[in-house]
Steps between C-alpha positions, in 0.01 A plus 500: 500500500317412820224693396492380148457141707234596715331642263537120248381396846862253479676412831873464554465112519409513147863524366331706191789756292484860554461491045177291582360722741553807336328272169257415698365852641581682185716792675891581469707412769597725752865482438417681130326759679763598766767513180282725324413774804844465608639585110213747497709656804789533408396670160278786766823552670732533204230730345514754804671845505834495571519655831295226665690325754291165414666565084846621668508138698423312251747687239749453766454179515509387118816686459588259782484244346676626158769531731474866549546587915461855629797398730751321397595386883134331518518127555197205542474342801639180571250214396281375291342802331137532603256507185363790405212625238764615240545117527195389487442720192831401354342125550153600363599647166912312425618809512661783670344805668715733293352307181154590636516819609526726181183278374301543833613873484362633141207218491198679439623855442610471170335819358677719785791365462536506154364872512229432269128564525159308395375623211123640449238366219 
């Protein structure tokens, strides 16, 4: 947003919305962006093989939070939870990261999935 405002040429004394600026200079504002790479993200990491440890984590930690622990003595630390991207993503989209990962997982490979192949003409 600041550089959306120097760009309108609009100083911080000019008590002008963030909706006006982004109006004004005709781009998107930067908080669509970051929701969109970060989505983008978590779709590349659901999509990898199996025995990546970045696709293991992340696996691990969406059957986290379905309640699923690989130990059953584990426990959270006391305090307020910290918030993590699984949050933020949960936040982003109203729903949970086991509701997005089979979605992020077979976007885009439908034909290998599915087994079939393009035909010729």
């Amino acid at each position: 947003m600041k550089c959306q405002r120097q760009i309108a040429r609009i100083r911080w004394q000019d008590h002008i919305r963030n909706t006006e600026v982004t109006t004004l200079t005709g781009l998107s504002p930067v908080s669509k962006s970051i929701i969109r790479r970060r989505n983008s993200l978590f779709g590349q990491v659901t999509r990898l093989a199996k025995d990546t440890p970045a696709h293991q984590a992340l696996q691990c930690h969406v059957d986290m939070t379905l309640g699923r622990f690989q130990d059953r003595k584990w426990r959270r630390r006391l305090g307020r939870p910290r918030n993590r991207w699984l949050d933020q993503l949960r936040g982003d989209n109203n729903s949970s990261p086991a509701d997005l990962w089979r979605p992020a997982s077979s976007r885009g490979h439908s034909r290998v999935t599915l087994g079939s192949s393009p035909t010729m003409r």
